[in-house]
C-alpha positions, 0 to 999 in steps of 0.5 A: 440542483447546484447548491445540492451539488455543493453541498455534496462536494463539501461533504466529500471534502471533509470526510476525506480531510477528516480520514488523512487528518486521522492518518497523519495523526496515527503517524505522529503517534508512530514518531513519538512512541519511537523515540522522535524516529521512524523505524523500517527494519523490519520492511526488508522481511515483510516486502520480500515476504510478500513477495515469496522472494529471499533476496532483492535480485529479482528487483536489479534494474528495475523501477520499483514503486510503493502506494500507500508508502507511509513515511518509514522508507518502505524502500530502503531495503531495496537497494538493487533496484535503479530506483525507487518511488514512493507514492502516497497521498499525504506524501508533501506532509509526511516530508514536512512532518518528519523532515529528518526521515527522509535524507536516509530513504534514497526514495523519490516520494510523489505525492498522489490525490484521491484521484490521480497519481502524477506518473507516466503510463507504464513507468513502473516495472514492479509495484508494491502496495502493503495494507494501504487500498483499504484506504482510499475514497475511490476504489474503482478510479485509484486501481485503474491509476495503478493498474496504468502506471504499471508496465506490460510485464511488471508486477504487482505485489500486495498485502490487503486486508479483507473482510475487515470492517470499514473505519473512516481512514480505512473506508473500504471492505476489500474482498477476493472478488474485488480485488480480481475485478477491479486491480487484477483482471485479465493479469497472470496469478503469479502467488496468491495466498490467504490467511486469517490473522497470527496471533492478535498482537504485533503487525509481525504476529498477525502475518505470521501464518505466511512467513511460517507458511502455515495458513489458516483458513479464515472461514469467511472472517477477516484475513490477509491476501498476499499477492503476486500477479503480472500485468499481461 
């Protein structure tokens, strides 16, 4: 029993070494096909797209958090906020990956595992995440991480894909109902909004049907959530 219980532990290991190496790699790619930079322009539009917002006051004073935050400075454009942490999993890496980055973000980047977020209960008053809960191994332990560092009153505001097939650094197929069990129970709906798929192409293309405000039903196929929702 015990050499099968390690076995098992093994595998587990290297799927998820596996998955955050392909991730890292996918971010390399990024570097190099910018010009040995990362571009974060365009979050000021998506965040405060998905938001339903038109400036960042809403976020004045407040602790702001991303998870899943990548290495781009997912953040910057939040500059009313008094401060801004970006969680991620590979967060050490990305930092030595792109040591450059960084300097400019004004970002504290925590670095979290599949497990655990190292962030006291209740400290977040606004937490972000954008196409990043697909990625995780445990779907279950991770949203009761989030849902704890959240404060009373914060909110949670999300792009999720659904209905899109599992890969091995995306290993999970996020739905509606998931979502509503497992990260949102007994939370207020503030916004929430759905759409299959822009016109296949850029990230900006495929979200196009929110910033237009035209949605398209996405007849059980692959689609996005945008949300936004309160812990009560």
């Amino acid at each position: 029993m015990k050499d099968i219980l390690v076995n098992m532990e093994k595998a587990f290991n290297h799927l998820v070494l596996s998955k955050h190496s392909l991730e890292l790699r996918y971010w390399k790619e990024c570097y190099k096909k910018e010009g040995n930079r990362l571009e974060n322009d365009f979050y000021a539009k998506l965040m405060l797209g998905v938001a339903n917002e038109t400036d960042d006051d809403f976020l004045k004073g407040k602790v702001v958090g991303d998870f899943g935050c990548g290495p781009r400075g997912s953040l910057v454009w939040a500059k009313k906020a008094a401060m801004r942490i970006g969680i991620d999993v590979l967060a050490n890496r990305y930092i030595k990956s792109f040591p450059n980055e960084f300097l400019s973000h004004n970002m504290i980047y925590v670095t979290c595992t599949e497990q655990s977020i190292p962030v006291p209960n209740a400290t977040i008053d606004i937490l972000y995440t954008v196409n990043a809960l697909d990625h995780v191994e445990n779907l279950d332990v991770m949203c009761s991480e989030l849902r704890r560092i959240l404060k009373p009153g914060g909110l949670f505001i999300g792009s999720f894909n659904l209905n899109h097939k599992a890969r091995k650094a995306e290993p999970q197929i996020l739905t509606e109902d998931i979502l509503k069990t497992l990260l949102f129970r007994d939370y207020e709906i503030i916004d929430w909004r759905v759409s299959a798929p822009g016109n296949i192409g850029k990230q900006a293309s495929l979200y196009e049907p929110f910033f237009s405000n035209k949605l398209i039903d996405p007849r059980g196929g692959e689609a996005y959530l945008w949300a936004k929702v309160m812990k009560v």
